[in-house]
N, C-alpha and C positions, 0 to 999 in steps of 0.2 A: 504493500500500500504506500502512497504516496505520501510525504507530509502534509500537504495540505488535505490530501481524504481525513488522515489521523485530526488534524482541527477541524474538519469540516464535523466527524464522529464527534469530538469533544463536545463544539457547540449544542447538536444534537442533544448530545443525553444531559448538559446541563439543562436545555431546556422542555424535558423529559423531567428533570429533578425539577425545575421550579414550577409545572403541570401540576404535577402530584405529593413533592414536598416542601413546599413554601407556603404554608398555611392556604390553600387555594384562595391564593392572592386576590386570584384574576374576578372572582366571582361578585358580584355587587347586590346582592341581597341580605350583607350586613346592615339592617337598619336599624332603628328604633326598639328595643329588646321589648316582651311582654311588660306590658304595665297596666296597672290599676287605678284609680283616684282614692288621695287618703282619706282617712274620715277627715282631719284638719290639714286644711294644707300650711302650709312652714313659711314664712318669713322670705322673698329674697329680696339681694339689691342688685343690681344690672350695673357693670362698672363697663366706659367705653372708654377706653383712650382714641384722641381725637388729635390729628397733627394737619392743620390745613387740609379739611375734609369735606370743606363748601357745597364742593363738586360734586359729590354723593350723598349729602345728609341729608336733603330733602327727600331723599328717595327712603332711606333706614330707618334715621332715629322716629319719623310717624307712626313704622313698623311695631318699634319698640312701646312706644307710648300707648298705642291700642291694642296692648295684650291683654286679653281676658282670660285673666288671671283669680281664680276664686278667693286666693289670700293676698297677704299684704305686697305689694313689689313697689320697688323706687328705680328709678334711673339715676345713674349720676356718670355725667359726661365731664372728661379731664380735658380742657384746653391746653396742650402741650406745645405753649408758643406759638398758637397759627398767625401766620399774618394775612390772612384769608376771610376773617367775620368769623371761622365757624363757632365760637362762644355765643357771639353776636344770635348768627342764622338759627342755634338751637334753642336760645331763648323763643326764640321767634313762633318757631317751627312749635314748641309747646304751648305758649301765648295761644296758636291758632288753632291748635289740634285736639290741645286736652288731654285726657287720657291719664298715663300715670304720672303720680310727680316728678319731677324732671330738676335735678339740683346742677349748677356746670359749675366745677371748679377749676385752678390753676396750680400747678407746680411747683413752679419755675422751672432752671435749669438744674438738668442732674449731676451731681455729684461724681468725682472720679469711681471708677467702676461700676456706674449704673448704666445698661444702655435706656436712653430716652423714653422708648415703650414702658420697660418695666418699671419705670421711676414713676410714671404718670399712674400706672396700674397700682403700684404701692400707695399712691397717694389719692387714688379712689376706692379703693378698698379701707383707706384710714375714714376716709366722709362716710363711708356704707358702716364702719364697725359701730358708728353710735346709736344706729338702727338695732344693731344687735341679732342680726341676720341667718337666717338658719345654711341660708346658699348664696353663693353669690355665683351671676353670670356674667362670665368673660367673655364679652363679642367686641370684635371692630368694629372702627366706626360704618366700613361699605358693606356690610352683614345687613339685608334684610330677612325680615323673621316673618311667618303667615302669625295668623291671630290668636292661636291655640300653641305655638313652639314653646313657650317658657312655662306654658302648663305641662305639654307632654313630656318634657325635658325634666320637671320635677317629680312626675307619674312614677315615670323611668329609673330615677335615680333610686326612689325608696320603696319601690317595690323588686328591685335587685341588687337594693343595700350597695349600689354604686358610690366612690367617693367621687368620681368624675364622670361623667357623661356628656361625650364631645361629638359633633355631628361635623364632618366632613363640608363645608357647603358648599352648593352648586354652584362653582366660578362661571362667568360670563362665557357664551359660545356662541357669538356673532358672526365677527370678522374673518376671512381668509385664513392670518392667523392663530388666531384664538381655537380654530377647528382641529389645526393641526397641532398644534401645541398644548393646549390644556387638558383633554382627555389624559392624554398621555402623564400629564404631570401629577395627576391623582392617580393615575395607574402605578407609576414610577414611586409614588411614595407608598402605597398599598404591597408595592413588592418588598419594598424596605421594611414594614413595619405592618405584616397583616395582622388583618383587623380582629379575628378570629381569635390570634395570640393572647393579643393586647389584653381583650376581653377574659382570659382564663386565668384564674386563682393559683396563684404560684408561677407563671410567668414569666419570664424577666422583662421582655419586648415590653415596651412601654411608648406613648406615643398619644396626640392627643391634636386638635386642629383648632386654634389659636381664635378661627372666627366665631366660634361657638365652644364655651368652654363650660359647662353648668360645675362647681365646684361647691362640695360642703367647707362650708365656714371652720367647723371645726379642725378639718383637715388641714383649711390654709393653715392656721396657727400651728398644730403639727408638721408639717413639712415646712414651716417659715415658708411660706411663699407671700411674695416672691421676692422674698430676703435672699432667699438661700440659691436664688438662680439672677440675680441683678446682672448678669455679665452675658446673658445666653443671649445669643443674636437671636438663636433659634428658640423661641422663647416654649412655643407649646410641647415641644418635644420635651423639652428640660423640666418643664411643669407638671406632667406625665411620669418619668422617673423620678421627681422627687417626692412625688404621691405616692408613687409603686415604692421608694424608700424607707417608707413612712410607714408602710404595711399598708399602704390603700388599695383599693379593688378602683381597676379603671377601666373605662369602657371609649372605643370609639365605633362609630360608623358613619355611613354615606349617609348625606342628607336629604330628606322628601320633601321639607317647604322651607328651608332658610339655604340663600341666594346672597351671591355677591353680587354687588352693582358695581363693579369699577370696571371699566373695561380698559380693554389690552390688542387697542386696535392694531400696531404695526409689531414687527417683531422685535423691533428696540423696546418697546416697552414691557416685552414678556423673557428678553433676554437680562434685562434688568431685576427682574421678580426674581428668575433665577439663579443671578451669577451674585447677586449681591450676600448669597448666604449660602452658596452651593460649598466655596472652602469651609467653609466654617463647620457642616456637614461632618465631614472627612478630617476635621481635628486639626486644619492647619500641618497634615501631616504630609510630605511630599509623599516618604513609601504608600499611604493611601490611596492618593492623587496617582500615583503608576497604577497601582492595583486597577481605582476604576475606571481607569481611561483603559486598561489593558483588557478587563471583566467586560467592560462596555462594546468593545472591539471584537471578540468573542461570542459576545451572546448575538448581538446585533445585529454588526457589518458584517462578518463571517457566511450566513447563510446567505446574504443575496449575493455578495462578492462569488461565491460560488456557483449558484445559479448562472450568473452570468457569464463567468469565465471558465465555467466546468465545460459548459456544452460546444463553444466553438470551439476549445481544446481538445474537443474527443474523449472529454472522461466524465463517462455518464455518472459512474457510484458518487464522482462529488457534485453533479446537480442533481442527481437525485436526491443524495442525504443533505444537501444545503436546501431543497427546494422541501424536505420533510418538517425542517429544523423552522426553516421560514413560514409553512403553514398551521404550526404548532404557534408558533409567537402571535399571528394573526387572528388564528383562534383565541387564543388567551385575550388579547387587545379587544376583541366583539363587546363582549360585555359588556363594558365601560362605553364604547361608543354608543352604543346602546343605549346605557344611561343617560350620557347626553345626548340623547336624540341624533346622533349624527349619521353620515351613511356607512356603511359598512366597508365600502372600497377605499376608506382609508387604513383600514387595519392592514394592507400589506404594506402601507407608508411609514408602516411603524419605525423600519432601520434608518431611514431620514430622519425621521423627528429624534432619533437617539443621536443619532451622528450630531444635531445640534445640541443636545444638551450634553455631549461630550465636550464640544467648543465654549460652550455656555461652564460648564466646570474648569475648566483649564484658565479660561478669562477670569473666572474669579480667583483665583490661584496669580494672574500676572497679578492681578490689579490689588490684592494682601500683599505681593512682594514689591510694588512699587508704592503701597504706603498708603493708598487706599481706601481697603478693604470693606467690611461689609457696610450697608449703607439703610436707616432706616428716615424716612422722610427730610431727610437734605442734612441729616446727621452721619457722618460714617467714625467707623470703628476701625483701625488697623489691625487690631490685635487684641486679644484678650483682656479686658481690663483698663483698656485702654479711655481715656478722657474723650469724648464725643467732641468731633469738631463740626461748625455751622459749616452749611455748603448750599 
Protein backbone atom coordinates (compact mmCIF):
# COMPACT_ATOMS: atom_id res chain seq x y z
CA UNK A 1 0.00 0.00 0.00
CA UNK A 2 0.84 3.31 -0.77
CA UNK A 3 1.58 6.12 1.89
CA UNK A 4 -0.85 8.19 1.01
CA UNK A 5 -3.65 4.98 0.80
CA UNK A 6 -2.19 4.23 4.76
CA UNK A 7 -3.46 8.31 5.43
CA UNK A 8 -6.08 8.06 3.39
CA UNK A 9 -7.18 4.45 5.81
CA UNK A 10 -6.18 6.69 8.98
CA UNK A 11 -8.47 9.55 8.05
CA UNK A 12 -11.18 6.87 7.47
CA UNK A 13 -11.28 5.20 10.71
CA UNK A 14 -10.77 8.27 12.78
CA UNK A 15 -13.80 9.38 11.27
CA UNK A 16 -15.38 5.87 11.80
CA UNK A 17 -14.09 6.74 15.69
CA UNK A 18 -15.75 10.13 15.83
CA UNK A 19 -19.25 8.35 14.09
CA UNK A 20 -19.43 6.09 16.82
CA UNK A 21 -17.12 7.22 19.76
CA UNK A 22 -17.24 10.83 20.21
CA UNK A 23 -20.39 11.05 22.27
CA UNK A 24 -22.43 11.05 18.93
CA UNK A 25 -21.50 14.59 18.57
CA UNK A 26 -23.17 14.89 15.22
CA UNK A 27 -26.62 14.38 16.48
CA UNK A 28 -28.91 17.44 17.49
CA UNK A 29 -31.70 16.34 19.55
CA UNK A 30 -29.89 17.34 22.74
CA UNK A 31 -32.50 19.66 23.86
CA UNK A 32 -34.23 20.86 26.80
CA UNK A 33 -34.15 17.74 29.35
CA UNK A 34 -37.74 16.40 30.96
CA UNK A 35 -39.04 19.04 33.07
CA UNK A 36 -41.83 19.83 35.28
CA UNK A 37 -43.37 23.36 36.99
CA UNK A 38 -42.51 23.64 40.64
CA UNK A 39 -45.12 24.01 43.19
CA UNK A 40 -43.08 27.68 43.89
CA UNK A 41 -41.08 28.92 41.46
CA UNK A 42 -37.57 30.60 42.85
CA UNK A 43 -36.38 33.85 42.67
CA UNK A 44 -34.20 34.98 39.56
CA UNK A 45 -32.09 37.97 38.28
CA UNK A 46 -31.05 38.05 34.47
CA UNK A 47 -27.44 39.69 34.45
CA UNK A 48 -26.49 41.09 30.62
CA UNK A 49 -23.36 42.57 30.20
CA UNK A 50 -23.63 45.14 27.43
CA UNK A 51 -20.58 46.66 25.47
CA UNK A 52 -21.91 49.16 22.63
CA UNK A 53 -24.88 46.81 21.95
CA UNK A 54 -27.23 49.63 20.29
CA UNK A 55 -27.38 47.69 17.31
CA UNK A 56 -29.09 44.66 18.79
CA UNK A 57 -30.84 45.75 21.88
CA UNK A 58 -33.81 46.69 20.45
CA UNK A 59 -34.27 43.44 19.01
CA UNK A 60 -33.30 41.31 22.87
CA UNK A 61 -33.52 43.18 26.00
CA UNK A 62 -37.89 43.41 24.88
CA UNK A 63 -37.33 39.78 24.66
CA UNK A 64 -36.03 39.67 28.01
CA UNK A 65 -38.43 42.19 29.61
CA UNK A 66 -41.66 40.07 28.42
CA UNK A 67 -40.82 36.97 30.20
CA UNK A 68 -43.77 35.36 31.61
CA UNK A 69 -42.39 34.25 34.37
CA UNK A 70 -44.63 32.99 37.21
CA UNK A 71 -42.00 34.14 40.10
CA UNK A 72 -40.18 36.97 40.86
CA UNK A 73 -37.39 37.95 37.81
CA UNK A 74 -35.37 41.20 37.58
CA UNK A 75 -33.11 42.34 34.70
CA UNK A 76 -30.17 44.18 35.38
CA UNK A 77 -28.03 45.32 32.31
CA UNK A 78 -24.20 46.32 32.81
CA UNK A 79 -23.15 49.31 30.69
CA UNK A 80 -19.47 48.34 30.15
CA UNK A 81 -18.29 51.72 28.70
CA UNK A 82 -20.60 51.85 25.58
CA UNK A 83 -20.15 54.92 23.70
CA UNK A 84 -23.14 53.95 21.69
CA UNK A 85 -26.48 55.02 24.16
CA UNK A 86 -26.83 51.47 24.98
CA UNK A 87 -27.42 52.42 28.80
CA UNK A 88 -29.40 55.25 27.28
CA UNK A 89 -31.46 52.96 24.54
CA UNK A 90 -32.25 50.22 27.46
CA UNK A 91 -33.71 52.76 29.70
CA UNK A 92 -35.66 53.54 26.97
CA UNK A 93 -36.57 50.26 25.45
CA UNK A 94 -38.04 49.45 29.36
CA UNK A 95 -39.75 53.01 29.76
CA UNK A 96 -41.60 51.74 26.46
CA UNK A 97 -42.06 48.15 26.88
CA UNK A 98 -42.73 47.36 30.57
CA UNK A 99 -42.45 44.15 31.59
CA UNK A 100 -39.82 43.01 34.16
CA UNK A 101 -37.83 45.44 36.17
CA UNK A 102 -35.10 46.53 34.35
CA UNK A 103 -32.03 48.04 36.71
CA UNK A 104 -28.75 49.34 34.05
CA UNK A 105 -25.62 49.72 35.99
CA UNK A 106 -21.84 50.69 35.25
CA UNK A 107 -18.56 49.30 36.06
CA UNK A 108 -16.19 51.07 35.09
CA UNK A 109 -12.87 49.88 33.90
CA UNK A 110 -11.54 46.44 34.94
CA UNK A 111 -8.85 45.85 36.84
CA UNK A 112 -5.60 44.05 35.81
CA UNK A 113 -6.58 40.53 35.36
CA UNK A 114 -10.01 40.90 34.78
CA UNK A 115 -11.18 40.51 31.11
CA UNK A 116 -13.96 43.20 30.45
CA UNK A 117 -16.81 40.76 30.06
CA UNK A 118 -16.20 39.11 33.35
CA UNK A 119 -15.72 42.37 35.32
CA UNK A 120 -19.15 43.62 34.01
CA UNK A 121 -20.70 40.13 34.97
CA UNK A 122 -19.12 40.39 38.57
CA UNK A 123 -20.47 43.56 38.90
CA UNK A 124 -24.17 42.43 37.98
CA UNK A 125 -24.30 39.63 39.71
CA UNK A 126 -23.07 42.07 42.94
CA UNK A 127 -26.64 44.49 41.96
CA UNK A 128 -28.75 40.86 41.56
CA UNK A 129 -27.16 39.54 45.16
CA UNK A 130 -29.30 42.16 47.17
CA UNK A 131 -32.21 40.46 45.59
CA UNK A 132 -31.08 37.54 47.11
CA UNK A 133 -31.75 35.37 44.11
CA UNK A 134 -32.30 31.71 43.83
CA UNK A 135 -30.73 31.66 39.95
CA UNK A 136 -29.25 33.89 38.03
CA UNK A 137 -29.21 34.09 34.10
CA UNK A 138 -26.28 34.62 32.05
CA UNK A 139 -27.33 35.99 28.46
CA UNK A 140 -25.72 38.56 26.09
CA UNK A 141 -26.68 41.39 25.31
CA UNK A 142 -27.76 39.83 21.14
CA UNK A 143 -29.44 36.60 22.89
CA UNK A 144 -33.12 36.94 22.00
CA UNK A 145 -35.26 34.74 24.30
CA UNK A 146 -39.27 33.51 23.09
CA UNK A 147 -41.69 34.39 26.20
CA UNK A 148 -41.61 31.11 28.05
CA UNK A 149 -37.37 30.48 27.87
CA UNK A 150 -36.52 31.63 31.58
CA UNK A 151 -39.53 29.69 32.62
CA UNK A 152 -38.49 26.52 30.87
CA UNK A 153 -34.90 27.07 31.75
CA UNK A 154 -35.85 27.16 35.48
CA UNK A 155 -38.43 23.94 34.93
CA UNK A 156 -35.34 22.23 33.72
CA UNK A 157 -32.83 23.02 36.09
CA UNK A 158 -34.90 21.68 39.20
CA UNK A 159 -36.58 19.01 38.17
CA UNK A 160 -32.97 17.57 37.09
CA UNK A 161 -31.25 19.04 40.18
CA UNK A 162 -29.05 20.81 37.38
CA UNK A 163 -26.42 23.52 38.76
CA UNK A 164 -26.27 24.89 35.06
CA UNK A 165 -28.60 24.78 32.33
CA UNK A 166 -27.15 26.20 29.15
CA UNK A 167 -28.95 26.20 25.76
CA UNK A 168 -26.78 26.47 22.66
CA UNK A 169 -28.49 29.57 20.63
CA UNK A 170 -29.53 29.60 17.30
CA UNK A 171 -26.60 32.02 15.75
CA UNK A 172 -27.98 34.00 12.61
CA UNK A 173 -28.09 32.20 9.04
CA UNK A 174 -28.74 34.75 6.49
CA UNK A 175 -25.93 35.65 4.54
CA UNK A 176 -23.66 33.80 1.82
CA UNK A 177 -21.54 33.58 4.68
CA UNK A 178 -23.10 32.85 7.72
CA UNK A 179 -24.48 29.52 5.77
CA UNK A 180 -21.39 28.32 5.22
CA UNK A 181 -19.63 29.10 8.25
CA UNK A 182 -21.86 28.99 11.23
CA UNK A 183 -23.52 25.58 11.19
CA UNK A 184 -20.25 24.34 11.16
CA UNK A 185 -19.14 26.35 14.17
CA UNK A 186 -21.65 24.75 16.41
CA UNK A 187 -21.00 21.40 14.89
CA UNK A 188 -17.14 22.10 15.59
CA UNK A 189 -17.71 22.89 19.07
CA UNK A 190 -20.24 19.93 19.77
CA UNK A 191 -17.38 17.68 18.48
CA UNK A 192 -15.06 19.26 21.06
CA UNK A 193 -17.33 19.17 23.84
CA UNK A 194 -20.50 16.65 23.32
CA UNK A 195 -23.39 17.53 24.66
CA UNK A 196 -24.33 14.14 25.90
CA UNK A 197 -20.96 14.05 28.05
CA UNK A 198 -21.29 17.40 29.47
CA UNK A 199 -24.78 16.32 30.74
CA UNK A 200 -23.53 12.96 32.61
CA UNK A 201 -22.66 12.78 36.46
CA UNK A 202 -19.02 12.11 36.91
CA UNK A 203 -17.86 13.57 33.61
CA UNK A 204 -15.13 15.53 33.36
CA UNK A 205 -16.09 17.23 29.73
CA UNK A 206 -17.43 20.27 30.83
CA UNK A 207 -18.65 23.19 28.69
CA UNK A 208 -21.48 25.57 28.67
CA UNK A 209 -22.64 28.41 25.83
CA UNK A 210 -22.07 31.95 27.37
CA UNK A 211 -25.54 33.27 25.45
CA UNK A 212 -27.64 31.52 27.67
CA UNK A 213 -26.29 30.46 30.92
CA UNK A 214 -29.28 29.63 33.79
CA UNK A 215 -26.91 29.23 36.97
CA UNK A 216 -28.00 28.54 40.66
CA UNK A 217 -26.94 31.32 42.89
CA UNK A 218 -25.64 29.12 45.37
CA UNK A 219 -23.29 27.50 43.09
CA UNK A 220 -21.95 30.93 41.89
CA UNK A 221 -20.78 31.44 45.46
CA UNK A 222 -19.32 27.91 45.51
CA UNK A 223 -17.31 27.91 42.53
CA UNK A 224 -16.56 31.85 43.15
CA UNK A 225 -17.68 32.70 39.88
CA UNK A 226 -16.69 34.60 38.29
CA UNK A 227 -13.88 35.35 40.67
CA UNK A 228 -12.33 32.24 40.02
CA UNK A 229 -12.27 32.56 36.17
CA UNK A 230 -11.60 36.61 35.66
CA UNK A 231 -8.93 35.88 33.09
CA UNK A 232 -10.81 33.31 30.74
CA UNK A 233 -11.31 34.83 27.34
CA UNK A 234 -13.20 31.84 26.81
CA UNK A 235 -15.47 32.77 29.57
CA UNK A 236 -18.47 29.95 29.22
CA UNK A 237 -16.33 27.01 28.88
CA UNK A 238 -14.24 28.15 32.14
CA UNK A 239 -17.66 28.78 33.92
CA UNK A 240 -18.63 25.12 33.19
CA UNK A 241 -15.42 23.50 34.62
CA UNK A 242 -15.50 25.56 37.49
CA UNK A 243 -19.19 24.37 38.39
CA UNK A 244 -18.09 20.72 37.40
CA UNK A 245 -15.19 21.61 40.13
CA UNK A 246 -17.28 22.50 42.59
CA UNK A 247 -19.18 19.18 42.30
CA UNK A 248 -21.84 20.78 40.16
CA UNK A 249 -24.00 18.62 37.80
CA UNK A 250 -24.07 20.70 34.30
CA UNK A 251 -26.05 20.56 31.44
CA UNK A 252 -25.93 21.84 27.81
CA UNK A 253 -27.97 21.64 24.65
CA UNK A 254 -29.04 23.17 21.22
CA UNK A 255 -31.53 25.65 21.55
CA UNK A 256 -35.58 25.72 20.31
CA UNK A 257 -36.43 29.48 20.85
CA UNK A 258 -33.59 31.68 22.08
CA UNK A 259 -31.73 33.38 18.94
CA UNK A 260 -28.89 35.43 18.39
CA UNK A 261 -29.52 38.68 16.51
CA UNK A 262 -26.08 39.88 15.58
CA UNK A 263 -25.32 39.07 12.23
CA UNK A 264 -22.05 38.11 10.45
CA UNK A 265 -22.74 39.36 7.04
CA UNK A 266 -19.14 39.10 5.36
CA UNK A 267 -16.42 36.69 6.21
CA UNK A 268 -14.29 39.35 8.03
CA UNK A 269 -16.63 39.45 10.49
CA UNK A 270 -17.15 35.74 11.25
CA UNK A 271 -13.25 35.38 10.99
CA UNK A 272 -13.18 37.76 13.64
CA UNK A 273 -15.60 35.75 16.12
CA UNK A 274 -13.40 33.07 15.54
CA UNK A 275 -9.70 33.91 15.45
CA UNK A 276 -10.15 36.27 18.37
CA UNK A 277 -10.21 33.23 20.87
CA UNK A 278 -9.46 30.34 18.75
CA UNK A 279 -5.47 30.53 20.50
CA UNK A 280 -6.74 30.93 23.43
CA UNK A 281 -8.77 27.44 22.98
CA UNK A 282 -5.45 25.56 22.44
CA UNK A 283 -3.73 27.15 25.64
CA UNK A 284 -1.53 29.53 24.00
CA UNK A 285 0.32 26.29 23.29
CA UNK A 286 2.33 26.09 19.99
CA UNK A 287 2.67 21.87 20.34
CA UNK A 288 -1.21 22.31 20.33
CA UNK A 289 -1.44 24.65 17.40
CA UNK A 290 0.66 21.78 15.30
CA UNK A 291 -1.55 19.04 16.62
CA UNK A 292 -4.71 20.86 15.39
CA UNK A 293 -3.63 22.25 12.35
CA UNK A 294 -2.11 18.66 11.70
CA UNK A 295 -5.77 16.69 13.25
CA UNK A 296 -7.49 19.23 11.13
CA UNK A 297 -5.57 18.39 7.87
CA UNK A 298 -6.24 14.67 8.43
CA UNK A 299 -9.68 14.42 9.37
CA UNK A 300 -10.79 17.10 6.75
CA UNK A 301 -8.52 17.92 3.72
CA UNK A 302 -7.34 14.30 3.43
CA UNK A 303 -10.43 12.77 2.00
CA UNK A 304 -11.40 15.13 -0.67
CA UNK A 305 -7.43 15.67 -1.54
CA UNK A 306 -7.86 12.04 -2.39
CA UNK A 307 -10.90 11.84 -4.19
CA UNK A 308 -9.53 14.09 -6.35
CA UNK A 309 -6.20 13.19 -6.83
CA UNK A 310 -6.72 9.36 -6.40
CA UNK A 311 -8.75 8.89 -9.52
CA UNK A 312 -6.67 10.78 -12.22
CA UNK A 313 -3.78 8.89 -10.63
CA UNK A 314 -5.15 5.58 -11.38
CA UNK A 315 -5.56 4.60 -7.77
CA UNK A 316 -8.84 3.62 -7.03
CA UNK A 317 -8.54 2.12 -3.12
CA UNK A 318 -7.45 5.88 -2.32
CA UNK A 319 -10.64 7.43 -3.88
CA UNK A 320 -12.52 5.06 -2.96
CA UNK A 321 -11.58 5.01 0.89
CA UNK A 322 -11.20 9.09 0.60
CA UNK A 323 -14.58 9.36 -1.11
CA UNK A 324 -15.97 6.62 2.06
CA UNK A 325 -14.07 8.96 4.61
CA UNK A 326 -15.68 12.19 2.99
CA UNK A 327 -19.35 10.75 2.94
CA UNK A 328 -19.18 9.75 6.52
CA UNK A 329 -18.04 13.55 7.47
CA UNK A 330 -21.15 14.71 5.29
CA UNK A 331 -23.23 12.57 6.91
CA UNK A 332 -22.31 13.46 10.36
CA UNK A 333 -22.49 17.55 9.12
CA UNK A 334 -26.62 16.79 7.85
CA UNK A 335 -27.91 17.17 11.11
CA UNK A 336 -26.96 20.35 12.15
CA UNK A 337 -27.71 21.63 8.65
CA UNK A 338 -30.61 20.58 9.28
CA UNK A 339 -31.11 22.31 12.38
CA UNK A 340 -30.55 25.28 10.66
CA UNK A 341 -32.67 24.86 8.04
CA UNK A 342 -30.17 24.90 5.42
CA UNK A 343 -29.77 22.75 2.37
CA UNK A 344 -28.13 19.68 2.48
CA UNK A 345 -25.46 20.09 -0.50
CA UNK A 346 -23.54 21.87 1.67
CA UNK A 347 -22.55 19.09 3.87
CA UNK A 348 -19.89 17.91 1.31
CA UNK A 349 -18.57 21.78 1.61
CA UNK A 350 -17.69 20.78 4.80
CA UNK A 351 -13.43 20.24 4.04
CA UNK A 352 -13.76 24.01 2.96
CA UNK A 353 -15.24 25.55 5.80
CA UNK A 354 -12.46 23.58 7.96
CA UNK A 355 -9.70 24.58 5.72
CA UNK A 356 -10.88 28.12 6.82
CA UNK A 357 -11.18 27.63 10.39
CA UNK A 358 -7.65 26.10 10.05
CA UNK A 359 -6.42 29.64 8.70
CA UNK A 360 -8.88 31.34 11.19
CA UNK A 361 -6.65 29.23 14.14
CA UNK A 362 -3.32 29.88 12.83
CA UNK A 363 -4.38 33.89 12.50
CA UNK A 364 -5.18 33.94 15.96
CA UNK A 365 -1.99 32.20 16.89
CA UNK A 366 0.16 35.20 14.50
CA UNK A 367 -1.85 38.00 15.96
CA UNK A 368 -1.09 36.53 20.23
CA UNK A 369 2.47 36.44 18.96
CA UNK A 370 2.42 39.88 17.43
CA UNK A 371 0.95 41.32 20.79
CA UNK A 372 -2.49 41.40 19.86
CA UNK A 373 -4.35 38.64 20.99
CA UNK A 374 -7.61 37.86 21.82
CA UNK A 375 -10.10 40.71 21.51
CA UNK A 376 -13.51 41.37 23.27
CA UNK A 377 -15.58 44.45 22.04
CA UNK A 378 -12.44 46.95 21.11
CA UNK A 379 -10.62 45.60 24.34
CA UNK A 380 -7.93 42.83 23.46
CA UNK A 381 -5.82 40.79 25.62
CA UNK A 382 -2.37 39.42 24.63
CA UNK A 383 -1.89 37.03 27.15
CA UNK A 384 -3.17 35.61 30.03
CA UNK A 385 -3.78 38.17 32.79
CA UNK A 386 -2.91 40.56 30.87
CA UNK A 387 -4.34 44.57 31.56
CA UNK A 388 -7.06 45.11 28.74
CA UNK A 389 -6.17 47.67 26.21
CA UNK A 390 -8.84 50.33 24.48
CA UNK A 391 -8.82 49.69 20.66
Amino acid sequence: MSAFLWITVVSLAAWCWLLLCQGFFWRTDVRLPRRREPDAWPSVCVVVPARDEAAVLSVSLPSLLAQDYPGRAEVFLVDDGSTDGTGELARDLSARHGGLPLTVGSPGEPPAGWTGKLWAVRHGIALARARDPEYLLLTDADIAHAPDSLRELVAAAGTGGFDVVSQMARLRVESRWERLVVPAFVYFFAQLYPFRWIGRRGSRTAAAAGGCVLLRAGMAEKARIPDAIRHAVIDDVALARAVKGAGGHVWLGLAERVDSVRPYPRLHDLWRMVSRSAYAQLRHNPLLLLGTVAGLALVYLVPPVAVVAGAPAGSAPVAAVGALAWAVMAGTYAPMLRYYRQPLWLAPLLPYTAFLYLLMTVDSAVQHYRGRGAAWKGRTYARPGAVPDEG
